[in-house]
C-alpha positions in Angstrom: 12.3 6.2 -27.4 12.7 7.3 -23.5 14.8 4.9 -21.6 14.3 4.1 -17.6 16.9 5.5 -16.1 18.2 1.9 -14.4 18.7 3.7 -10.6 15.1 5.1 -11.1 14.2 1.7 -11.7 15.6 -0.1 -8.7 14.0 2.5 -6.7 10.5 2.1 -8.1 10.9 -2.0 -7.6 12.2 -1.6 -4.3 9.7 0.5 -2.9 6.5 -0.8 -4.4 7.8 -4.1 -3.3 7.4 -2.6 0.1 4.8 -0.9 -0.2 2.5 -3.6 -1.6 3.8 -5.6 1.6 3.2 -3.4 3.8 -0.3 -2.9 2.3 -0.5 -6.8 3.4 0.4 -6.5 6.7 -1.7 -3.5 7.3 -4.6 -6.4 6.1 -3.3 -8.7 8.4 -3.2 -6.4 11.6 -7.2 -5.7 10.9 -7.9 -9.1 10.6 -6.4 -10.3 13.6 -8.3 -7.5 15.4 -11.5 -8.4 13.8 -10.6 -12.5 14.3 -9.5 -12.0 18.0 -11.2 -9.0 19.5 -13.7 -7.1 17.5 -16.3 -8.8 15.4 -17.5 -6.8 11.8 -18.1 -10.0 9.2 -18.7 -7.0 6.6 -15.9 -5.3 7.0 -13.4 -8.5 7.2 -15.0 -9.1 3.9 -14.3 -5.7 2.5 -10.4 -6.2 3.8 -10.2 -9.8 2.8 -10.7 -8.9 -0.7 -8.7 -5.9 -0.9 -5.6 -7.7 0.6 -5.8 -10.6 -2.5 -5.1 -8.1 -4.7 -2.2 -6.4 -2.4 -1.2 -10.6 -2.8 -1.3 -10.1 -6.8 0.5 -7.1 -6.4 3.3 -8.2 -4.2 3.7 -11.3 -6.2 4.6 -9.4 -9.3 7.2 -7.0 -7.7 8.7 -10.0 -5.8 9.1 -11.6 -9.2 10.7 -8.6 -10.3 13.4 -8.1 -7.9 14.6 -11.4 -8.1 14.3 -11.6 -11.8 16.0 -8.4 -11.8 18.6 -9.5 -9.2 17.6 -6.3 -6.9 17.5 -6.5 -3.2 14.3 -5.4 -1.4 14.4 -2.5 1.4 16.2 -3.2 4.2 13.7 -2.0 6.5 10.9 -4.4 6.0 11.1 -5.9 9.4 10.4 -2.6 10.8 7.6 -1.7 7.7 6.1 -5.6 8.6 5.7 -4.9 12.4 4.5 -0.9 12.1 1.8 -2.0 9.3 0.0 -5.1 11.4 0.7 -2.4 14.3 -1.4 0.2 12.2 -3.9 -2.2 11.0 -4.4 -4.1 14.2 -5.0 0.0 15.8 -6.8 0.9 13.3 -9.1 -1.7 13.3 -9.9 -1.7 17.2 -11.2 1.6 16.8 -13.6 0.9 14.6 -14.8 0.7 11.1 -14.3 4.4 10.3 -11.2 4.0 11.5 -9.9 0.8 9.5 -11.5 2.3 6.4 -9.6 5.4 6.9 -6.7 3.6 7.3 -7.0 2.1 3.7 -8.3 5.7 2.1 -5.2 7.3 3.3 -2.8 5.0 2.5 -4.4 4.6 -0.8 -4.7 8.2 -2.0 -1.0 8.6 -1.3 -0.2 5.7 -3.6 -2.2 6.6 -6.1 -0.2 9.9 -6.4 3.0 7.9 -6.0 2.4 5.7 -8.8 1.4 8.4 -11.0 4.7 10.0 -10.2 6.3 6.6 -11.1 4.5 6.6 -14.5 5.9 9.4 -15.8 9.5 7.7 -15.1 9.1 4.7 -16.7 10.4 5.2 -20.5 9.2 2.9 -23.3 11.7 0.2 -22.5 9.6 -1.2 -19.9 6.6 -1.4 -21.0 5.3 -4.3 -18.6 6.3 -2.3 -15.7 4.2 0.5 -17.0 1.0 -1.7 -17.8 0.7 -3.8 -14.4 1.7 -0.1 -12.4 -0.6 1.1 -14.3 -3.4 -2.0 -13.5 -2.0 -1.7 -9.9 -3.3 2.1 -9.2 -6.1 1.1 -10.7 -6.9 -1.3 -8.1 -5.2 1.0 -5.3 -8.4 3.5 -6.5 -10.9 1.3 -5.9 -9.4 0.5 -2.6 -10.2 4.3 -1.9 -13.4 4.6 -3.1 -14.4 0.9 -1.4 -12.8 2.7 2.3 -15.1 5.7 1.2 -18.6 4.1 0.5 -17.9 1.4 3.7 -17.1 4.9 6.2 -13.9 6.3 5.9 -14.3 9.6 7.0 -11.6 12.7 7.6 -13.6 14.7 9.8 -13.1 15.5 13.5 -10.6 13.9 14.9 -10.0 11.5 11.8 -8.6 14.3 10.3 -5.4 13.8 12.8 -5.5 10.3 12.2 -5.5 10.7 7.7 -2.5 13.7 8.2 -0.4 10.9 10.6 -0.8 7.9 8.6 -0.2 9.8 4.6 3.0 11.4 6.7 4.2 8.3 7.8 3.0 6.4 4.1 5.1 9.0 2.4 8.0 8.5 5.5 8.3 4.9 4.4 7.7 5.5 0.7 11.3 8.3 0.9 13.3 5.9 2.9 12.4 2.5 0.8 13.8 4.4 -2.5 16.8 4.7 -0.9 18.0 1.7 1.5 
């Protein structure tokens, strides 16, 4: 029976906690650009839903680390303001852009929590199944981003390679502070 290494464990709480925040914000910069300056009904729909299960999925880590008696990153002030920055950006150029947003974020997560998988030993077996549930959904956050308009060609190409290097950025430093 493979046991979870316990600071491997910390790490993986810590930063999905994050990440699945961040996720939110990144939700709740788009819709205040859609609310306040741009007007897409569709694609506030597409984002509303996405974000309620970025809710479910914050809820559970947030459970976690106090059950757990963990303390979250200490950089989510900062990861709070750059994701409603990102979203809010993202959004006011368009729905390519906001869509991209969410496709590139969303493809780097599902290769993070496939690296998580393999680092969770049988002892935690919840972990495992809602990680498991949660890429799942992070998927068909992708695919939704790719069938409304995300696209990496021209110039969005720049945008993808700048927001999955700053995703993994905040994914590196969340592990460890």
């Amino acid at each position: 029976m493979k046991k979870t290494d316990q600071k491997i464990l910390e790490e993986i709480i810590r930063v999905d906690h994050a990440g699945e925040r961040g996720a939110i914000k990144i939700y709740e910069g788009q819709l205040l650009a859609l609310n306040t300056i741009k007007e897409d009904k569709n694609l506030k729909r597409i984002i509303e839903e996405m974000k309620e299960h970025e809710k479910e999925h914050l809820e559970y880590f947030e459970k976690e680390i106090h059950k757990r008696n963990m303390k979250p990153t200490y950089m989510l002030p900062l990861w709070d303001l750059m994701g409603i920055s990102l979203g809010f950006g993202t959004a006011l150029l368009g729905k390519k852009a906001a869509m991209l947003c969410t496709a590139s974020v969303e493809e780097v997560i599902e290769n993070h929590y496939e690296n998580q998988l393999s680092k969770i030993g049988d002892d935690e077996k919840d972990l495992k199944t809602k990680i498991e549930k949660f890429k799942g959904d992070e998927v068909n956050h992708k695919n939704t981003a790719y069938e409304s308009g995300a696209t990496k060609s021209g110039l969005y190409s720049i945008m993808d390679k700048i927001i999955r290097t700053g995703s993994k950025i905040a994914i590196t430093i969340s592990e460890k502070i």
